[in-house]
N, C-alpha and C positions, 0 to 999 in steps of 0.2 A: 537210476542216477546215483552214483558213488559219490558223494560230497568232498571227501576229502583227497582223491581225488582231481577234482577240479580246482579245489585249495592247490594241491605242491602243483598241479599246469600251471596256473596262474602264477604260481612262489617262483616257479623256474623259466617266466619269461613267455610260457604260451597265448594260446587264444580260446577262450571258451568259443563255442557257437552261440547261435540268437538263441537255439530249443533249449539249450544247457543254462543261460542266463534265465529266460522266461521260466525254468522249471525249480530254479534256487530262488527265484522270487516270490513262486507262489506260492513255496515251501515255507519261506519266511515268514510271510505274511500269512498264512496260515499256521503256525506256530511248531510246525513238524520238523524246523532248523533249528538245532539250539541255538542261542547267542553266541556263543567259544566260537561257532563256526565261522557265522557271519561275520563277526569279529578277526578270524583269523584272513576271510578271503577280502575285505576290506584293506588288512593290511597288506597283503600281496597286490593288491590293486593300490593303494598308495606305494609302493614300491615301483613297481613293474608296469603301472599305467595301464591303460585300453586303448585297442584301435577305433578308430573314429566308428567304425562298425559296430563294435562291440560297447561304445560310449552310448549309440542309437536304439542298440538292444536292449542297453539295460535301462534306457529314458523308459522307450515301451511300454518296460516292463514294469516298472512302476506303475505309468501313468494308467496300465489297465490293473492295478491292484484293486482300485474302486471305480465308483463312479465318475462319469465325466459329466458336465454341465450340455445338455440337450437342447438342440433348435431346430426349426423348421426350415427347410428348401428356401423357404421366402422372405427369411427373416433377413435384417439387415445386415452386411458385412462385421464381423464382429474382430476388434484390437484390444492390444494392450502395450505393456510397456513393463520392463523389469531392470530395473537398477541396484547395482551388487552393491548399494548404501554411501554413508558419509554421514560429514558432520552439518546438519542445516540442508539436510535434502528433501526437500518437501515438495518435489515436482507434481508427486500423483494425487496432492490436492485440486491442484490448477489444471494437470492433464487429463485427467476423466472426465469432468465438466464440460472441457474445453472441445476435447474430439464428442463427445455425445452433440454438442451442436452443431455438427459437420455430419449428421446424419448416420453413423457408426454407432455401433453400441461396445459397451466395454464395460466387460465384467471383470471387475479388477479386483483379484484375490491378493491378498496383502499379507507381511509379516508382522511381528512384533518387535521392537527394538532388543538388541541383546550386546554388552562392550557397548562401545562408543558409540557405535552405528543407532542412531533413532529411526522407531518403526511407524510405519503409517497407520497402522489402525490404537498403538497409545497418541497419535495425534490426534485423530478422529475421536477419542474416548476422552478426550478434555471437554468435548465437546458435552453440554448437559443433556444424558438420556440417550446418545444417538448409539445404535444397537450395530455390533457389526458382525456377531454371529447371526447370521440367516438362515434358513433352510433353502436349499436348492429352489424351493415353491416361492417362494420369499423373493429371490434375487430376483428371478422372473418377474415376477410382479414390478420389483421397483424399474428394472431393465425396458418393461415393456412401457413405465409410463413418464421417465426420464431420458431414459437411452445410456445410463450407468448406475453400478453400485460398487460401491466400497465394501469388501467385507475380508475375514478370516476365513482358514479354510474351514469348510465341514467334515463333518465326522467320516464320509467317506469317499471324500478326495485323498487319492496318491496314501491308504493306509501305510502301504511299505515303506513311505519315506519317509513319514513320523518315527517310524521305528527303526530304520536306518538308522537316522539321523542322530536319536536317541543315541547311539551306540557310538557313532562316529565322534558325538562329542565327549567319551570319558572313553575313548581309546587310541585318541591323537591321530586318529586320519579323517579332520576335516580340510585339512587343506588339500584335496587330491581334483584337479583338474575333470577328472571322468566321473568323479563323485558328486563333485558342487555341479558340474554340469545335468545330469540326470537330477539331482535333486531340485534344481531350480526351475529345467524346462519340462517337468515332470508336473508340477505343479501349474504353470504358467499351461501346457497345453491342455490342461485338462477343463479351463475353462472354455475350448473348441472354437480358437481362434483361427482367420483366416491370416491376420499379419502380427506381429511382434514387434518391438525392435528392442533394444537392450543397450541397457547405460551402463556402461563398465568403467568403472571410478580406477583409478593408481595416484598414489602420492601418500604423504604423512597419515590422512584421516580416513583413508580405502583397506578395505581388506587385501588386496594388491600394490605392493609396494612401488613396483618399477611397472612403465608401461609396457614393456615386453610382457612380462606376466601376464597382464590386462588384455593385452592382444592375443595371447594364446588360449583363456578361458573365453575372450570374446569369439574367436575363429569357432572352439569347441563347440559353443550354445549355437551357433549361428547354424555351422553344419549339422547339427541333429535337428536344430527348429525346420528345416529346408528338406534334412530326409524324412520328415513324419508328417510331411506337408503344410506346413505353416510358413509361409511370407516371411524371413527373418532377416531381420539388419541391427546394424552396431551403430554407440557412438561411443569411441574414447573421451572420457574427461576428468581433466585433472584436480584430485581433489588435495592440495596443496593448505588452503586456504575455508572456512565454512561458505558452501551455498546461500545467498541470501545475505541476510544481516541480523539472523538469528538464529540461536540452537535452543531447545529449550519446544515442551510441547503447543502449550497454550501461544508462548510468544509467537511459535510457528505458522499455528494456527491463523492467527492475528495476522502474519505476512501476507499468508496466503491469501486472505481475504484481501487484503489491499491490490496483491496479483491480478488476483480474480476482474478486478473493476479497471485492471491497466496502471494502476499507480504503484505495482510493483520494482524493488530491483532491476536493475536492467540484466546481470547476471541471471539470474531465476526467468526472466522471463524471454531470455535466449536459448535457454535451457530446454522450459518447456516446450518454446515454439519447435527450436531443432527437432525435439525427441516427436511432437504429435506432426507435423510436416512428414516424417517418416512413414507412417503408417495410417492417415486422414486422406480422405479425398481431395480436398482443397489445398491451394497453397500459401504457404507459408504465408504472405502477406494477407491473403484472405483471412486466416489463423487470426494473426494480430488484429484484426480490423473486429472477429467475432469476441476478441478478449476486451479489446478498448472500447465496445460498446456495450461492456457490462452482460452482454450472453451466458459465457461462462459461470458471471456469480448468481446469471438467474436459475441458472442448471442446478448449480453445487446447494443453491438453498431448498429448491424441489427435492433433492436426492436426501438431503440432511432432514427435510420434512419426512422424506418417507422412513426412513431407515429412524425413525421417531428423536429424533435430535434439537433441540432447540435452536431454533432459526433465529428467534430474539437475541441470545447470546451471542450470537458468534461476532457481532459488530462490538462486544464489550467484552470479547474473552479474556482478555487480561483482568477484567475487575472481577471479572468470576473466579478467577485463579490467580490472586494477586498474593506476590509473592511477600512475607513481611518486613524484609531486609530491602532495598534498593543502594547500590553503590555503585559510584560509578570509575573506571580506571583510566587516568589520564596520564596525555602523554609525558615524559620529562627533559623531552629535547625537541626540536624544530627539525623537520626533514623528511625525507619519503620514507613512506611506510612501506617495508619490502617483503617483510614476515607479520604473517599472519598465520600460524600452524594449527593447520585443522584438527590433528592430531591430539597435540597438547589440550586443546579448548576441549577435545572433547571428551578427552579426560574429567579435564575441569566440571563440565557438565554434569558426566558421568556420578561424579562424587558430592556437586550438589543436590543429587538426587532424582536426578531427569530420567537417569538413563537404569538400568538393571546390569548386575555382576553375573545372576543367576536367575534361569528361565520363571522361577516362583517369585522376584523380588516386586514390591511394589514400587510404582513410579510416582513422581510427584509432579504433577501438571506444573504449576505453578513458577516452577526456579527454571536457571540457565543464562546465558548470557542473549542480549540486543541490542538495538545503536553497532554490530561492529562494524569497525570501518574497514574496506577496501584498498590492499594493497598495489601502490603507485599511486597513493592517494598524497597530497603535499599537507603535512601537517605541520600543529603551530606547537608547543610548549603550553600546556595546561587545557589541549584540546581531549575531547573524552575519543576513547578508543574502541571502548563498547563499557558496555552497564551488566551489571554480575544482581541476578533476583536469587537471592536465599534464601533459605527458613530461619537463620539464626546468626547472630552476629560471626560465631566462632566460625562455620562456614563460608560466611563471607570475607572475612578475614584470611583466611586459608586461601581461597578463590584469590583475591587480590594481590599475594603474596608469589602464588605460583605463577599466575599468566605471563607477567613480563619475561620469563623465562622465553615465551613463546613468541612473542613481538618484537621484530628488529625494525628502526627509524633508522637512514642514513643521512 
């Protein structure tokens, strides 16, 4: 195999084969690529794109760089769910719980938040003690005795994509359709799922701006989950506006738990129903009926026991991470509330501390915005709009000053 090579096909518009993919990945991952290279054929593939084919070859090829997560013949149909993030997306709190008591199992390997986008396992880690690195031997265990776990990936799931990715991000090709594709259902299959389905965000607070975009990475993931044999479906939604009625970990946290017992959101909990109705045995109305009867929050507290998390807390996660600032931003006219930009808030968020600039940053449980309100909501002149937790006056300040940028009342 001539590397370079397969660099200028790729530069001038060709098509690798699967052997020629599969044999530059193992090279990679094995350290016999240098960087410069991978580096160079990445950019020829954000240029030049992949055929759905060669989008399928390179999933593969990843997803056997390591290990894959192992089950038995007899074991229960196993789901999950991946959503390309937002502002206030906190679904895979409420949907792992919820599909585990529909007799499914769901080994839901998770990100970390990074930009705007908040990650599920800094949720799960406000949480006091609860562990989300596991050993493959680990997840099993919680798996077999809950029917879910939450966790980060291991050390040797999808090696090449760490290290892809690594690259991708300080050589300006992560936006590439055939790349985010592989990299995400790379990961996502090697938990050795029978169904998927996939939440693909567009709007101000998405990494997809228009939904056409959103529909062509969604098309991409769906056609490789379906050629490697996994069940896969979509949902478009727009993320215009924050999920829920908060951004922010701990506050999230807190949501969900009210989700959990059915006195969630109605948003959030349309949300979750949609996305586990996709890939659950039961129907949607069944769904609702196992969420409003408090099932789900008996799951999520099991699952939070195992994975060694304090179960007491989670009904006072806010006092556990109370933020020292509280202010709150109201409105200064009477009218519908028509903006609400996800975008901006999560910004906002971002720079109170919630969120990370870079993959080393620490996050602060505790801040973010909650209370926000819902736009076509009819509001009054001196009504609260949402509530801004800080660490320090001048933060809050700052927060307060920029939001209304983001919120149009007509």
């Amino acid at each position: 195999m001539h590397i370079p090579t397969l660099i200028e096909r790729k530069r001038d518009g060709g098509v690798l084969t699967d052997e020629e993919i599969h044999a530059v990945i193992a090279a990679f991952t094995r350290g016999d690529m240098p960087e410069y290279q991978m580096s160079s054929l990445a950019m020829a593939i954000y240029f030049r794109g992949m055929t759905p084919e060669e989008t399928a070859a390179l999933t593969d090829a990843m997803l056997h760089s390591g290990t894959m997560l192992a089950w038995n013949e007899h074991d229960p149909m196993r789901v999950d769910k991946h959503s390309t993030g937002g502002i206030g997306d906190k679904t895979s709190l409420v949907l792992a719980p919820l599909l585990a008591c529909d007799g499914v199992w769901v080994p839901m390997i998770s990100g970390r938040g990074l930009g705007i986008t908040g990650g599920t396992l800094d949720k799960l880690e406000s949480i006091p003690g609860f562990r989300t690195q596991l050993t493959e031997v680990e997840i099993h265990q919680v798996i077999d005795q809950v029917g879910c776990a939450m966790v980060g990936q291991t050390a040797g799931i999808c090696p090449a994509d760490k290290k892809l990715y690594a690259l991708r991000d300080v050589t300006g090709t992560v936006p590439s359709i055939p790349l985010i594709t592989a990299s995400i259902m790379s990961k996502k299959l090697a938990e050795g799922l029978n169904r998927l389905v996939l939440d693909v965000k567009y709007g101000s607070g998405a990494f997809m701006k228009t939904e056409e975009q959103a529909h062509q990475l969604a098309q991409s993931m769906v056609r490789v989950g379906n050629a490697l044999g996994v069940r896969s479906s979509v949902r478009l939604s727009a993320m215009n506006e924050p999920t829920g009625e908060s951004a922010g970990n701990a506050l999230e946290v807190a949501e969900c738990v009210r989700c959990l017992k059915g006195e969630g959101p109605e948003d959030l909990e349309n949300i979750v129903l949609d996305l586990a109705s996709a890939v659950a045995v039961s129907s949607r109305s069944d769904l609702q009926q196992m969420l409003h009867r408090g099932d789900a929050w008996t799951k999520f507290q099991q699952m939070v026991a195992l994975q060694d998390g304090s179960v007491d807390s989670l009904e006072k996660i806010t006092s556990v991470h109370r933020a020292p600032i509280i202010g709150e931003l109201k409105a200064t006219s009477s009218g519908v509330l028509t903006r609400m930009d996800a975008g901006g808030i999560g910004h906002v968020v971002l720079e109170l501390g919630a969120g990370r600039s870079k993959a080393a940053d620490p996050v602060d449980f505790a801040v973010g915005c909650d209370q926000i309100a819902k736009t076509g909501t009819q509001v009054q002149s001196g009504d609260v709009l949402l509530r801004v937790h800080a660490r320090t006056k001048k933060a809050l300040t700052i927060a307060l000053d920029v939001l209304p940028q983001h919120i149009e009342i007509v």
